[in-house]
Steps between C-alpha positions, in 0.01 A plus 500: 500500500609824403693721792382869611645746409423737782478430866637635857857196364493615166861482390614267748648127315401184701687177401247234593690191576184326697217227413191317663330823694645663784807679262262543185209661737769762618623593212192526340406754795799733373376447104181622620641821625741538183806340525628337181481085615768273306407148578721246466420114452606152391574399190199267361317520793461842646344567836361197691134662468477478173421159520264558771218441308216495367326776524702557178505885303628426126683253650657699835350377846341707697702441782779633321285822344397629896857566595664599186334784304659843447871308390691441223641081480856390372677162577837424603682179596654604853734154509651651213827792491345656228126535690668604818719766328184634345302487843817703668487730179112581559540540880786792438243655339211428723359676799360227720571104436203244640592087544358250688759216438561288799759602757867504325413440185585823340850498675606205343371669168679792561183756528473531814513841675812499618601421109273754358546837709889533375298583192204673587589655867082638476346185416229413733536106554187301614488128586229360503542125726317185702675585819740801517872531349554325893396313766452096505246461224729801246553186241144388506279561203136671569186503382195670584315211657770378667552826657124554613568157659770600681499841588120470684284593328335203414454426848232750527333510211242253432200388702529502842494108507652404171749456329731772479459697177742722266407808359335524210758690255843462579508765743879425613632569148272798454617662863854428426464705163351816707758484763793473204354771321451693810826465583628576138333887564674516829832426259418725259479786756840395680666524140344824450646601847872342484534383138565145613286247413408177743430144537153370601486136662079400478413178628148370462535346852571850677194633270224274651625551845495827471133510397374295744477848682229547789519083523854513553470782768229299653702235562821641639258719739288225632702179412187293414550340187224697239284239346246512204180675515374464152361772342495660860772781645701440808469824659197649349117416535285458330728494170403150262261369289160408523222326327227643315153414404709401152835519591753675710612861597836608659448768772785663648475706838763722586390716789200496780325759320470264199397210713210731625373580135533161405297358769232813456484432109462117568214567759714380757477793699498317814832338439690899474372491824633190665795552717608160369593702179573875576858475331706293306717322822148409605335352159854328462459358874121395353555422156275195491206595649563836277503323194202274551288769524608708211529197285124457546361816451718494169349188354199663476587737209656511181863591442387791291200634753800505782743677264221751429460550902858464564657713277251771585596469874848538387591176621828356318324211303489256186410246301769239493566580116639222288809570238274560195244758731750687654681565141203643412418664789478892427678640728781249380443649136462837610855494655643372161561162631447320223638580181553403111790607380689340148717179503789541236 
């Protein structure tokens, strides 16, 4: 797909040495705001995703298409001298360099940082890994669902008595990408500062800790073990789904003030005045009995008569939209979500 040319990076060269999703999604992030994105693949194969099909676009998957728009696409044979001169050629003249090879690889190829800065002291070098350029598990290789297995989050998500469940997109991958391009901007602005340019060690492990956030903090506050609650919250209530008259709604209640409307709009008003459930340490403490009684009074309408009550109330609330509705959702097209652009 064809690369902008305008945008807050316009100007700036990335070499794109990644594949799979976590590299590809951040660079893409930086094509999106302008910079020029030269991505680099395998002879005869190309990028692991391109297999990963069908879906299938004119013979591209579409795995491959989500993560790769907005760059241009050359191949080079990196076990040979000639590719790796060319690579160390491109990244003199590049401004940032993205690869998620596993840990030491690009030493022995000769492109690793420490190779590359004698000829490009600004180049902003990002690694993309499993596990970290150290630590016990540096040499082992990652993938998304392995990570979500290991790094916890699995553990609570899921029903509350099954099986423990990964998330649905490959939210690892995609979080390492934001923190890699995050942390790309933070190197543009030191170059900017000093002229120097700096390495960047992401590791897909250190991502999904990082964003187990408030669960996390639970934890090393309380030191009970946090567990699954479903579609539930662990510190805020009421805040899940619910069934319907024909189907099911997801209400989210941030405050006591909320709680009150909600319970006034549901014609509950007996329950805003229960002591059992004047704030949210209190609804947490009596979550059951909480539940029960709001899951009742919600069976008796449809999801789109409770929207239309809801949403008037100013109660956060939904549908629980599948892929197809919420692409077509107008708020979703009014924000330019979805787009058509031209394939060359």
């Amino acid at each position: 797909m064809n690369p902008p040319t305008s945008g807050c990076l316009a100007g700036l060269r990335v070499l794109d040495l990644s594949r799979v999703l976590a590299g590809p999604f951040c660079t893409q992030l930086l094509g999106d705001m302008g910079a020029e994105i030269i991505k680099v693949e395998r002879p005869g194969s190309g990028d692991d995703t391109r297999q990963w099909g069908p879906p299938w676009f004119h013979g591209e998957s579409a795995y491959f298409l989500s993560c790769n728009r907005n760059k241009k696409s050359l191949t080079l044979n990196l076990k040979s001298a000639q590719g790796r001169e060319l690579i160390k050629k491109l990244a003199a003249q590049s401004d940032i360099l993205v690869e998620n090879f596993k840990t030491g690889e690009m030493a022995k190829l000769g492109l690793d940082y420490a190779s590359l800065q004698p000829l490009n002291p600004g180049l902003i070098y990002c690694a993309i890994t499993g596990y970290g350029q150290n630590g016990p598990y540096a040499e082992r290789p990652g993938y998304d669902f392995i990570i979500q297995a290991q790094g916890g989050i699995m553990s609570i998500t899921g029903e509350a008595e099954g099986e423990p469940c990964k998330v649905g997109v490959a939210i690892a991958d995609v979080m390492a990408g934001m923190y890699a391009a995050n942390a790309i901007l933070g190197g543009l602005a030191h170059r900017h500062k000093t002229g120097a340019g700096q390495f960047i060690d992401i590791a897909l492990l250190d991502s999904q800790v990082s964003w187990l956030i408030n669960v996390a903090m639970n934890y090393l506050v309380s030191g009970q073990a946090p567990r699954r609650y479903g579609n539930a919250h662990p510190n805020l209530a009421p805040y899940q789904a619910f069934a319907t008259a024909d189907g099911q709604i997801a209400i989210g209640v941030g405050n006591d003030e909320q709680f009150r409307r909600l319970c006034l709009h549901l014609d509950l008003a007996e329950m805003a005045q229960d002591p059992k459930f004047a704030n949210n340490a209190q609804r947490l403490q009596h979550r059951e009995a909480m539940t029960a009684r709001l899951q009742n009074r919600l069976r008796e309408k449809s999801t789109e008569e409770w929207l239309d009550i809801l949403l008037a109330a100013q109660i956060p609330v939904s549908a629980i939209n599948s892929i197809p509705q919420i692409l077509q959702d107008p708020q979703v097209l009014a924000r330019d979500m979805v787009r058509t652009i031209q394939h060359p």
